[in-house]
C-alpha positions in Angstrom: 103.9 126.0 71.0 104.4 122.3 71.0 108.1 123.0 69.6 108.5 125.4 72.2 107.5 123.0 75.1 109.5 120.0 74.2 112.5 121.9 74.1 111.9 123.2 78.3 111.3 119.6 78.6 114.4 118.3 77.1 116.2 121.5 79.1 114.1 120.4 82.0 115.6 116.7 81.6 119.4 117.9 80.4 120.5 118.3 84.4 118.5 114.8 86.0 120.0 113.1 82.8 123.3 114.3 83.2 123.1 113.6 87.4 122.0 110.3 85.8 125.1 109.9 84.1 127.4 111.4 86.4 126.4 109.2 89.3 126.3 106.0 86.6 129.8 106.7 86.0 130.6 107.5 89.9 129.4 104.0 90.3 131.6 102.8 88.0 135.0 104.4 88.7 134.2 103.3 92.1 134.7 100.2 92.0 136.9 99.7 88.4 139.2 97.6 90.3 137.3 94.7 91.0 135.1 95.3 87.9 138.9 95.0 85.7 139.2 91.8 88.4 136.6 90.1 87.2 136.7 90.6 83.5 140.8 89.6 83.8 139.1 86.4 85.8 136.4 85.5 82.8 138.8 85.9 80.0 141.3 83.6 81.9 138.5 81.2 82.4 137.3 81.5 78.4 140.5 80.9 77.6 141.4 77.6 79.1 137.3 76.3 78.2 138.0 76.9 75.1 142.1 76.1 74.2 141.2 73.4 72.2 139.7 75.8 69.7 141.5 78.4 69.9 144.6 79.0 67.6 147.6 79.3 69.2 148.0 83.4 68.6 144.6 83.8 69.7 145.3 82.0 73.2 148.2 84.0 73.4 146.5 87.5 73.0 144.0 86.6 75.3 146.1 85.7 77.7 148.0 89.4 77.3 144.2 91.0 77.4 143.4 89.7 80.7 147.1 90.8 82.1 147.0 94.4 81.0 143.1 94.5 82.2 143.9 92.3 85.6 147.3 93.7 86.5 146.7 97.6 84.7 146.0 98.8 88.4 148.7 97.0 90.6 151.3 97.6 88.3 151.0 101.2 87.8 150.6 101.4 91.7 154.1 99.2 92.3 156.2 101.2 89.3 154.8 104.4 90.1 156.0 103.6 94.4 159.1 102.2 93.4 160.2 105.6 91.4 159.3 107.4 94.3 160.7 105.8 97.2 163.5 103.8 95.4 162.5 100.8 96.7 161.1 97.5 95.6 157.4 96.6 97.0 155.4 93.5 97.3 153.4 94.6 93.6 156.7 94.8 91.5 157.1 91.1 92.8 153.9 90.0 91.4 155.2 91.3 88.4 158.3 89.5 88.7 156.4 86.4 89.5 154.2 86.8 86.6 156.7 87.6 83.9 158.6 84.5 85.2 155.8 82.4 84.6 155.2 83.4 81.3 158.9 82.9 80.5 159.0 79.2 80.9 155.7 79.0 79.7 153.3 78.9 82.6 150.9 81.6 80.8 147.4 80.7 82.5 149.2 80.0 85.9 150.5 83.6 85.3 147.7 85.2 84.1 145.9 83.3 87.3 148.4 84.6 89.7 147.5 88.8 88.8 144.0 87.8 88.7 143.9 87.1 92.2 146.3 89.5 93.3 144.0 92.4 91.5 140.9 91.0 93.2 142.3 91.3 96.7 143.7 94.8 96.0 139.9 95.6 94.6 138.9 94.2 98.5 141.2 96.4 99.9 140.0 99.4 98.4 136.7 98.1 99.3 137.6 98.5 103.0 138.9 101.7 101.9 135.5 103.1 100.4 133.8 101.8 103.2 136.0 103.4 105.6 135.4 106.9 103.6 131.7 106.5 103.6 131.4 108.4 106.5 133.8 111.5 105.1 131.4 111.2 102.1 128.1 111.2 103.9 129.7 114.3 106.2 130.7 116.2 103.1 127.1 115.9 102.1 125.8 117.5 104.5 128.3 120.6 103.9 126.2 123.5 102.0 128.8 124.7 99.2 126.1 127.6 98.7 125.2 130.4 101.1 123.1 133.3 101.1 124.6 136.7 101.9 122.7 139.7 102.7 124.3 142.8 102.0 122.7 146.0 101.4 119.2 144.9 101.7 120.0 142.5 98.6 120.4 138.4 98.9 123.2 137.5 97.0 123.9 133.7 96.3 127.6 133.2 97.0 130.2 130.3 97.6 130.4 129.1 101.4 134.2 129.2 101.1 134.1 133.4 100.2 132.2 134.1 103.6 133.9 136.1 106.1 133.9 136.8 109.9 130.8 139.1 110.8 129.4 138.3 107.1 125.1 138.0 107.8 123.8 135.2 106.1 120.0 134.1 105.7 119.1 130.2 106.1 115.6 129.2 104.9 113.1 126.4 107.2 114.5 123.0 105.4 117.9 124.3 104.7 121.0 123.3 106.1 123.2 126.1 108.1 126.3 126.4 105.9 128.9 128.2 108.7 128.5 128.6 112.6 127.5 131.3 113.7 125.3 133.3 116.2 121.5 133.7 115.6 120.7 137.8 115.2 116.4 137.6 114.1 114.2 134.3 113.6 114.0 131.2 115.7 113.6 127.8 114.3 114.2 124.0 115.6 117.6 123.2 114.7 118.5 119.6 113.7 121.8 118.8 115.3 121.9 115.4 114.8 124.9 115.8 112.1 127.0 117.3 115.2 126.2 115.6 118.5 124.3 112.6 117.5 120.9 114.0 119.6 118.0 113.2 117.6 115.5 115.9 119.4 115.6 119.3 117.8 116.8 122.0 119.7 114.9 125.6 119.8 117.0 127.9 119.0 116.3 132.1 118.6 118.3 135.6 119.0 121.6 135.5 120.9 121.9 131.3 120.5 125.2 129.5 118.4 124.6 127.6 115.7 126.8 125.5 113.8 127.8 124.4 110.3 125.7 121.4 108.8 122.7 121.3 110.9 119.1 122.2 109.6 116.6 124.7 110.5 113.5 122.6 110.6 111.0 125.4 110.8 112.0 128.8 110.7 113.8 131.2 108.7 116.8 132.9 110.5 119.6 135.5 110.0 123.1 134.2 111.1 126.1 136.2 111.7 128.9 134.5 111.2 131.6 133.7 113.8 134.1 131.3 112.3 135.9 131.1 109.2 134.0 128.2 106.7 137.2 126.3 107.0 137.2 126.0 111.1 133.8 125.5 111.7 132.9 122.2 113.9 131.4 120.8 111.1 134.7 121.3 109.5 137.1 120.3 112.2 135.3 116.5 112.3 135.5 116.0 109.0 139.4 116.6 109.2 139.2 114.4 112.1 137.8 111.7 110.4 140.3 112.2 107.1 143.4 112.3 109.4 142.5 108.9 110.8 143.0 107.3 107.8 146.6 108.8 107.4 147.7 107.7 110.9 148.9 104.3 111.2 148.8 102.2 113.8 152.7 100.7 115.2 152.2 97.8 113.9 151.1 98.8 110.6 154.2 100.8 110.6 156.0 97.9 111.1 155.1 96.0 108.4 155.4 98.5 106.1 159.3 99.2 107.0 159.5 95.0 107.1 158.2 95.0 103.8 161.0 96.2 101.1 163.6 94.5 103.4 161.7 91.5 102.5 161.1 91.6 99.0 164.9 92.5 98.7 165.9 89.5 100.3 162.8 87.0 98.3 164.4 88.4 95.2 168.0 87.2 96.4 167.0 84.0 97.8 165.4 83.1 94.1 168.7 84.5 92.5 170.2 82.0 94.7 167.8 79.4 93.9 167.9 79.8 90.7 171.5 77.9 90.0 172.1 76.6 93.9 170.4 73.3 93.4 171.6 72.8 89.8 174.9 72.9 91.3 174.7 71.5 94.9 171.7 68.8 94.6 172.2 67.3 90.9 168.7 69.0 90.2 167.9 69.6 86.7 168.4 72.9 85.3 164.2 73.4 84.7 164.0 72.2 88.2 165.5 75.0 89.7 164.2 78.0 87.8 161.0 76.6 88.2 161.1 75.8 91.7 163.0 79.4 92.3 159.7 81.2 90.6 157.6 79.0 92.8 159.1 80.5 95.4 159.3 84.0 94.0 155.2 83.8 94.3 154.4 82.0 97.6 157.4 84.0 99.4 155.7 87.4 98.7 154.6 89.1 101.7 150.8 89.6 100.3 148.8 89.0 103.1 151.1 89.7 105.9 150.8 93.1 104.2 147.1 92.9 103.8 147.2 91.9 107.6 146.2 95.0 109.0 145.3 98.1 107.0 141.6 96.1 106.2 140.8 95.6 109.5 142.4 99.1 110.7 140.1 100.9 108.0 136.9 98.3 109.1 137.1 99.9 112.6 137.2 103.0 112.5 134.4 103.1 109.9 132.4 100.4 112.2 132.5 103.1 114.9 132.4 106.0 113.1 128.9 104.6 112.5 128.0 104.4 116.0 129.3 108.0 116.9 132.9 107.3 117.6 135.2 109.0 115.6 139.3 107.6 115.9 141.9 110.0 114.7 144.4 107.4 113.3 144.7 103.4 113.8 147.8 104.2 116.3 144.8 104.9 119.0 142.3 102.1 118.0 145.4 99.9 119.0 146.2 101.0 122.1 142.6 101.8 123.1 142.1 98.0 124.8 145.8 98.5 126.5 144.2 100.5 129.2 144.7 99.6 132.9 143.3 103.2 134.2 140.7 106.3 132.9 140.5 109.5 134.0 137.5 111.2 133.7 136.6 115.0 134.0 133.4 116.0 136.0 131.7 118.8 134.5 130.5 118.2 130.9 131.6 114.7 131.2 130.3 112.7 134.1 128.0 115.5 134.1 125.6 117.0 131.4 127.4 120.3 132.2 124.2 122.5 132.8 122.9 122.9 136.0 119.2 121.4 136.6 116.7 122.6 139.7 116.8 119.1 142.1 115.0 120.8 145.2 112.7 124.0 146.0 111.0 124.7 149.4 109.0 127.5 150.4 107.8 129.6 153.2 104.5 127.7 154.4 102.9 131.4 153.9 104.1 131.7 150.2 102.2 131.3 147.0 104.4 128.7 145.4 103.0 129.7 142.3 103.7 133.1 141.9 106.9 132.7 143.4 107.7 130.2 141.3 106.2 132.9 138.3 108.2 135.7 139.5 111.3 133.9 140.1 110.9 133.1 136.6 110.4 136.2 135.1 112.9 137.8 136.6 116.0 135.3 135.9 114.5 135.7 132.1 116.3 139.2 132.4 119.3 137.9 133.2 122.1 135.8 131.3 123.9 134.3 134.2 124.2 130.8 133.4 122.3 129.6 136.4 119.0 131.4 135.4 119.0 129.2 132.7 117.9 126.2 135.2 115.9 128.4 137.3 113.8 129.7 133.7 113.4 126.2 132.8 111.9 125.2 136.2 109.7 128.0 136.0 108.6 126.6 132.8 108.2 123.3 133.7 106.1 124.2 136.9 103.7 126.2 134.9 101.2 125.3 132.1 101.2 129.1 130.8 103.7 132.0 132.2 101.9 134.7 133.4 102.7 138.4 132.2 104.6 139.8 135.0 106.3 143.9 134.9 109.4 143.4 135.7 110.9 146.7 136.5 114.5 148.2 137.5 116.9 144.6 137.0 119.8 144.9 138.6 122.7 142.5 138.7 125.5 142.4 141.4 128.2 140.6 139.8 129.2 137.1 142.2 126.1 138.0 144.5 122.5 137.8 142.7 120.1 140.1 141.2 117.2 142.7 142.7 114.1 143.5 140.7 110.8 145.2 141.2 107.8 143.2 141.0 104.3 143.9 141.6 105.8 147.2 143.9 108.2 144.8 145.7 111.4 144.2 145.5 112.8 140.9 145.0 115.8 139.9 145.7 117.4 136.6 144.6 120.9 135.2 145.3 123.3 133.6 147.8 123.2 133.3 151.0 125.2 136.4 151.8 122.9 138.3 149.4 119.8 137.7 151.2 121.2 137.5 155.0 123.4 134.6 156.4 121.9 134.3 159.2 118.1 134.3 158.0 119.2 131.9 155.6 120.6 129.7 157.7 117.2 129.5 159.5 115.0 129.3 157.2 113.0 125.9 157.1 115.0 124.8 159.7 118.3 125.0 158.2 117.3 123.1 155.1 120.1 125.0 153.0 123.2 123.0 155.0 121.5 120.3 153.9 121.0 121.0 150.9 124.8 122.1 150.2 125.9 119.1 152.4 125.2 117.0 148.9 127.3 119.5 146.6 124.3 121.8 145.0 124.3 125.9 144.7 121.8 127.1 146.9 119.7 130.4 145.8 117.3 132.2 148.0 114.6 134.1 146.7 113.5 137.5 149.1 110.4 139.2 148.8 111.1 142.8 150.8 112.6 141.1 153.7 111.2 137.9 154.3 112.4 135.0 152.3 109.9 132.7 150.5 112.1 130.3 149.0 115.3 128.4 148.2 116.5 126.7 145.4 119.0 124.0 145.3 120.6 123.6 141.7 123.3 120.8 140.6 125.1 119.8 137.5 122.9 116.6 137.3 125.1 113.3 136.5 124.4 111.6 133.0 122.2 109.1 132.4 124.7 107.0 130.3 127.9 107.8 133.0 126.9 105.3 135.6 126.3 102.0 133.4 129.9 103.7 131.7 131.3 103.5 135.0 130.0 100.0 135.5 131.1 98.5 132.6 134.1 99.9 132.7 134.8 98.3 136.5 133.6 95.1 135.1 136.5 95.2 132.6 139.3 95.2 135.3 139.8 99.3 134.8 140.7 101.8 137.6 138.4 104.6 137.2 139.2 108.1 138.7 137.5 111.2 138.3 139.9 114.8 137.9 137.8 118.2 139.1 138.7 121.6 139.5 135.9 121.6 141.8 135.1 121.7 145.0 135.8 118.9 147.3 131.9 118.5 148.4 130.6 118.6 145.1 133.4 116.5 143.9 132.6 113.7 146.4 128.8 114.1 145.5 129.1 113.2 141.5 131.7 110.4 142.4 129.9 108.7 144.9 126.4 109.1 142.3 128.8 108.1 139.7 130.3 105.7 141.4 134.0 106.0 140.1 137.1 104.2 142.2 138.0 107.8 143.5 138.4 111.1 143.3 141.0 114.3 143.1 139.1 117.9 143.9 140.4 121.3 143.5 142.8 121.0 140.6 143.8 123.6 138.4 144.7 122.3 134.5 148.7 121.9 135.3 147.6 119.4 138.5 145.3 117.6 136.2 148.4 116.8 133.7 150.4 115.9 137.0 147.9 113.2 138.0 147.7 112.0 134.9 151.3 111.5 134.1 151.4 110.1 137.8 148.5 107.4 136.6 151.0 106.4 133.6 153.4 105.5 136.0 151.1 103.6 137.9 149.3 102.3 135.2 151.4 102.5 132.3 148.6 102.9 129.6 145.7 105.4 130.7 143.0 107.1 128.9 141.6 110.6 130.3 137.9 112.1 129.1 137.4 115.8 129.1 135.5 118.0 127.0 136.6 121.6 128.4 139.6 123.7 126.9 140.9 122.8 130.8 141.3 119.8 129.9 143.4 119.7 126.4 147.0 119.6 128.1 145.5 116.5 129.9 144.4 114.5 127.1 147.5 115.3 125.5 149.4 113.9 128.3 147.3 110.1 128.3 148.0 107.8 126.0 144.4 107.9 124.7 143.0 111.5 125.1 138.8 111.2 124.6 137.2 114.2 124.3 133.3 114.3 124.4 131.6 115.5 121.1 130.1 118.7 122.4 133.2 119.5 124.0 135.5 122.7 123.5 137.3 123.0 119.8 140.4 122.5 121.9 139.7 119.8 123.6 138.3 118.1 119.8 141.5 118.5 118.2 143.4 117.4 121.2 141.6 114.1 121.3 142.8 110.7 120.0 139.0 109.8 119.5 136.0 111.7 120.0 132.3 110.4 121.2 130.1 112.4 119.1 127.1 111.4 120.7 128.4 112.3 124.3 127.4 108.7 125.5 130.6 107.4 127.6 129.4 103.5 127.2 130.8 104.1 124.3 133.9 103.8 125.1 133.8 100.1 126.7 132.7 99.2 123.2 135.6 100.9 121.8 137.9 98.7 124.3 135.8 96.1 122.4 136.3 96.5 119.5 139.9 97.8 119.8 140.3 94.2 121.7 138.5 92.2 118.9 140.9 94.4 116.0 144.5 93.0 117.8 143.3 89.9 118.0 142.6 89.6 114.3 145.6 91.5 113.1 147.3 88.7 115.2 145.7 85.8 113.3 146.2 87.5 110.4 149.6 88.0 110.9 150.4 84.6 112.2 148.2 82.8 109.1 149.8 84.7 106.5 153.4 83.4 107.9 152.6 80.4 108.6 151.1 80.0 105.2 154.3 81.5 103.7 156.3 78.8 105.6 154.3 76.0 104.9 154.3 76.6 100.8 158.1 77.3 101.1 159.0 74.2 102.8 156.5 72.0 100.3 158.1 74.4 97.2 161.9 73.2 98.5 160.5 69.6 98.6 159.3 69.5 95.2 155.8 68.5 97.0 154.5 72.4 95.3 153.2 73.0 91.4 152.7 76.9 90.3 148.8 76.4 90.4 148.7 75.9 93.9 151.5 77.8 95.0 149.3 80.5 93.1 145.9 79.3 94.9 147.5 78.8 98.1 149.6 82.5 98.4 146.9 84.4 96.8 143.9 82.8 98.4 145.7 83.5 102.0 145.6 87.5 101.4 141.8 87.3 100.3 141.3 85.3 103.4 142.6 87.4 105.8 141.4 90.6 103.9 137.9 89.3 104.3 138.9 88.1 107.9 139.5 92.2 108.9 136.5 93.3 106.8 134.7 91.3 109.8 135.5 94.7 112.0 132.7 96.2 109.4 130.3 94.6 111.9 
C-alpha cells in the first residue's frame, strides 16, 4: 500500500514539477539575451583582472568565449537580415568593427564593443516583452478547452473545432470560451476582460455573451454565434498584435536611412583607411586605426534605437490603462490633432435610454401604475422597455405578480395589454390621442420633448394616468472629455444622425463647440473630410457600424470599446473601457513620445558628430569611442523605456 501511494504522489507531482520546469525555462529563454550580455560582460572583466596571470592562449580563448556568448545573438540577427534583404545593417557593422579591432590587436576593446552592443539589444527586447505583456496576459484569458454538448453527452473538445450553432456548457468560475447567445441558466458575467467595467453584469436566456469573460455564479448553456477565430475577444487581441507590426513614419524612415548609411560608413573607412597615409603624412597605423575608430562611433546604433523603444513603451503604457493603438503610425499622429469629431449615441451617450421624468394623473396610484407599466413592457423586447422595466424596478422594493393577458404590439406605435380586466394601452402620442395628450398635465409633454427625450403615455381604458419621458443619458466621463479637450486648443464637434432637437440637447449637456444633426453615414464622411481641410489633422469617435466609413476617413479613427465589430477594426485605436478622457491622455502621451524620439534622435547625431570630429583630430582612443557610441544607444533606449510610465 505504501508502494502504491508514493507512486500517485510522484504522478501527482510529475505535472506541478514539470509546470515547474517549464515556466523555469520560460524565464530563462526570456530573457537569454541579456543573461548571454552579462556573462560576455564578466568574462571580459575576469579577463583584464586577471591578464597578468593568465597565459597568453588562455587570454586569448577567453576573449573568443565572451564574443561567441556576447555577439551569438546580434550576429545571427545581422547575417541572417543581410541574406534576406541583400543589404548591409547596422549589426554586420559591429561585426566589422569588432573583427577590426581584433586585427590590429585591440581584443578587450573589441570584445568591449559587442558587450555593450548585446546589452542594448537585450533592452530592446526588453521593451519588446513588455510591450507583448498585454498579448500574453489576453491570451490567458483565452479557454483553449470547451465543453460541447451533443446528444445528451458532454464532450471535452478544442475551442478552435467549435462551430456556428454548436451548444456549449460553461461552469460558475469558468471562463466563456466563444461568444455566443445564452439558451438556459443565468449567472453574473465578469466582463472586465472586454470593456474594462469592473461590476458584473446579470446575464440569463436571450442575452450575448462573449469570448474570455467569466460566469461568476451560475452554470449556463451557450449557443454559439461566431466562429472561435472572430470572436471580440479575438478581434482585440489581433488588434493589439498588429500594432506592433505597424510603424510609425518616422520609424519607417530610419529604417530606409539605415543601409544607405552603413553603405556609405563602410566607404568613408575604405577611404580612410589610406587617404591620410597619403594626403596628411600620417603613419600607416594611424590611419587604419583611426578608420576603425570611426567604423564604431559612425554606426547608426542609437539613431536606430531612437524610436522603436519608445514606440513599443507606449502602446504597452496605454494598453494598460484600456487604450489599445493599432500601430505606432497613429500614436504619432494622435497629438497632431487640431479638430475631433464625435458621434452621439454610444459615444457622448451611454447608448441606452434611461427614464429622466414621470408624472401622473393626480387620481392615479403611482404605484401600480408604475407596477403595471412594468409588467407589461416585461413582455415586450422593444428596446425602450428596457428603461421603462428598469424604472419599474428601481421604483419598487418587490414587483408585484400582475396577469398580464392578450400583449399586443403595434409595430412604430406602442403596445395594448389586459390588466386586472382593463386594457392598457402604452405608446406615443398618436397611440393614445394627440390631443389628450397634448393636455394632459397641462401640456407637460412639449415640454418634456422641447429638451430632446421620447415621450410615452401610459392609458388605462380611456383616461391617461401617465407619461414617461426617456433619454439617451450623456456619460459621466464625456463632459470633463469635452473639457479637457477644449483646454488643449481642440475644436470639438459632434456628428448625429439624429434629430436636430435631440442633437442640440446632448451638445449643449455635453458642451461640444457645435453640432451637425440629421446625417446619414455618407454626410458624416463629407463633414469629416470637410474638417481635414479645415483642420488638416482630425480625429472622429464612433462606436456604431454607421460610423466605420467615417473613422476611416480621419486621420485618427477612435472607436469606443463596446462599439460595433466594424467600427473596432476600423479604428486606429480603441478605448476599451469606454471612458473618452482617455483620449486627452493619449494626446499626452502621444505629445510626450515625439518629443523623446526627437531627443533621441537629435542625441544620437549629435553624439555621432561629436566622436567623428574628435576621431579625425586624433583627440579619440577605441575605448571611448567604444564607451561613448555604445553608451549613447543604452541612453536613449532607457530614455524611451520612460513611456513605460
Amino acid at each position: 500500500m505504501a508502494t502504491e501511494t508514493n507512486v500517485l504522489e510522484k504522478q501527482d507531482r510529475a505535472p506541478l514539477s514539470f509546470f515547474l520546469e517549464n515556466t523555469y525555462f520560460r524565464k530563462i529563454r526570456d530573457h537569454i539575451e541579456l543573461i548571454a550580455a552579462l556573462v560576455s560582460g564578466f568574462l571580459i572583466l575576469l579577463t583584464w583582472s586577471m591578464e597578468s596571470v593568465l597565459s597568453q592562449p588562455m587570454w586569448v580563448i577567453l576573449h573568443l568565449i565572451a564574443f561567441t556568448i556576447g555577439g551569438y545573438a546580434k550576429a545571427k540577427e545581422g547575417i541572417t537580415e543581410t541574406v534576406r534583404t541583400r543589404q548591409l545593417n547596422v549589426e554586420m557593422l559591429m561585426i566589422f568593427a569588432a573583427v577590426g579591432s581584433v586585427a590590429i590587436g585591440y581584443w578587450t576593446e573589441g570584445a568591449i564593443l559587442i558587450f555593450i552592443f548585446a546589452l542594448s539589444g537585450a533592452l530592446e527586447t526588453y521593451s519588446m516583452n513588455k510591450s507583448n505583456k498585454a498579448i500574453s496576459s489576453l491570451m490567458e484569458m483565452q479557454p483553449e478547452e470547451a465543453v460541447l454538448l451533443e446528444n445528451g453527452m458532454e464532450n471535452t473538445v478544442p475551442v478552435s473545432s467549435l462551430a456556428i450553432d454548436d451548444a456549449i456548457l460553461v461552469r460558475s468560475g469558468e471562463r466563456i470560451p466563444a461568444d455566443g447567445v445564452i439558451t438556459k441558466g443565468t449567472s453574473a458575467i465578469d466582463e472586465s476582460a472586454i470593456t474594462g467595467e469592473s461590476m458584473p453584469l446579470s446575464k440569463k436566456n436571450g442575452n450575448d455573451v462573449y469570448a474570455g469573460t467569466m460566469a461568476l455564479d451560475g452554470t449556463l448553456t451557450v449557443t454559439i454565434t461566431k466562429k472561435p477565430t472572430e470572436t471580440v475577444f479575438q478581434r482585440i487581441i489581433n488588434m493589439v498584435q498588429s500594432a506592433q507590426e505597424e510603424k510609425s513614419p518616422s520609424q519607417l524612415f530610419i529604417e530606409r536611412f539605415e543601409s544607405t548609411y552603413v553603405n556609405v560608413v563602410l566607404i568613408t573607412v575604405a577611404i580612410m583607411l589610406f587617404l591620410p597615409y597619403f594626403v596628411f603624412d600620417w603613419a600607416l597605423s594611424d590611419s587604419i586605426y583611426r578608420a576603425l575608430v570611426l567604423l564604431v562611433v559612425a554606426s547608426p546604433c542609437a539613431l536606430v534605437a531612437s524610436i522603436t523603444p519608445a514606440t513599443l513603451s507606449v502602446i504597452s503604457n496605454a494598453a494598460r490603462k484600456g487604450v489599445l493603438f493599432k500601430g505606432g503610425i497613429h500614436v504619432e499622429n494622435l497629438s497632431h490633432i487640431k479638430a475631433i469629431a464625435l458621434d452621439k449615441t454610444g459615444t457622448l451617450t451611454n447608448g441606452k435610454p434611461e427614464v429622466t421624468d414621470v408624472h401622473f394623473a393626480d387620481e392615479a396610484d403611482k404605484t401600480y401604475v408604475t407596477a403595471v407599466v412594468g409588467a407589461i413592457e416585461n413582455e415586450s423586447t422593444h428596446p425602450l422597455a428596457q428603461a421603462l422595466i428598469t424604472y419599474s424596478k428601481q421604483q419598487l422594493d418587490e414587483m408585484p405578480s400582475l396577469d398580464v393577458q392578450e400583449m399586443k404590439t403595434l409595430s412604430g406605435k406602442g403596445v395594448t395589454a389586459i390588466v386586472d380586466n382593463k386594457k392598457w394601452e402604452i405608446g406615443n402620442p398618436d397611440f393614445v390621442g394627440r390631443s389628450e395628450a397634448e393636455a394632459f398635465s397641462d401640456g407637460i409633454a412639449a415640454e418634456l420633448a422641447g429638451e430632446g427625450k421620447t415621450i410615452i403615455f401610459a392609458k388605462a381604458d380611456d383616461t391617461i394616468v401617465s407619461v414617461f419621458a426617456l433619454k439617451d443619458t450623456v456619460r459621466k466621463s464625456t463632459k470633463k472629455a469635452i473639457s479637457k479637450l477644449k483646454k488643449a486648443g481642440i475644436h470639438t464637434v459632434m456628428i448625429t444622425g439624429d434629430n436636430e432637437l435631440t442633437a442640440k440637447a446632448v451638445a449643449e449637456e455635453a458642451g461640444v463647440h457645435h453640432y451637425i444633426a440629421n446625417c446619414l453615414p455618407q454626410e458624416k464622411v463629407e463633414h469629416v473630410k470637410s474638417l481635414r481641410e479645415k483642420y488638416q489633422n482630425i480625429a472622429m469617435v464612433g462606436d456604431g457600424i454607421n460610423d466605420a466609413p467615417a473613422l476611416a476617413s480621419a486621420n485618427v479613427g477612435i472607436a469606443m470599446g463596446e462599439g460595433t465589430g466594424v467600427a473596432l477594426e476600423t479604428a486606429d485605436m480603441v478605448l476599451m473601457k469606454n471612458n473618452l478622457e482617455r483620449i486627452t491622455n493619449s494626446i499626452t502621451l502621444s505629445g510626450r513620445m515625439n518629443r523623446i524620439v526627437k531627443q533621441n534622435i537629435a542625441f544620437s547625431l549629435s553624439v555621432i558628430v561629436v566622436l567623428i570630429l574628435t576621431n579625425y583630430l586624433q583627440m579619440l582612443d577605441l575605448p571611448l569611442g567604444v564607451v561613448g557610441h555604445e553608451g549613447s544607444t543604452i541612453l536613449v533606449i532607457l530614455n524611451g523605456l520612460r513611456l513605460l510610465k
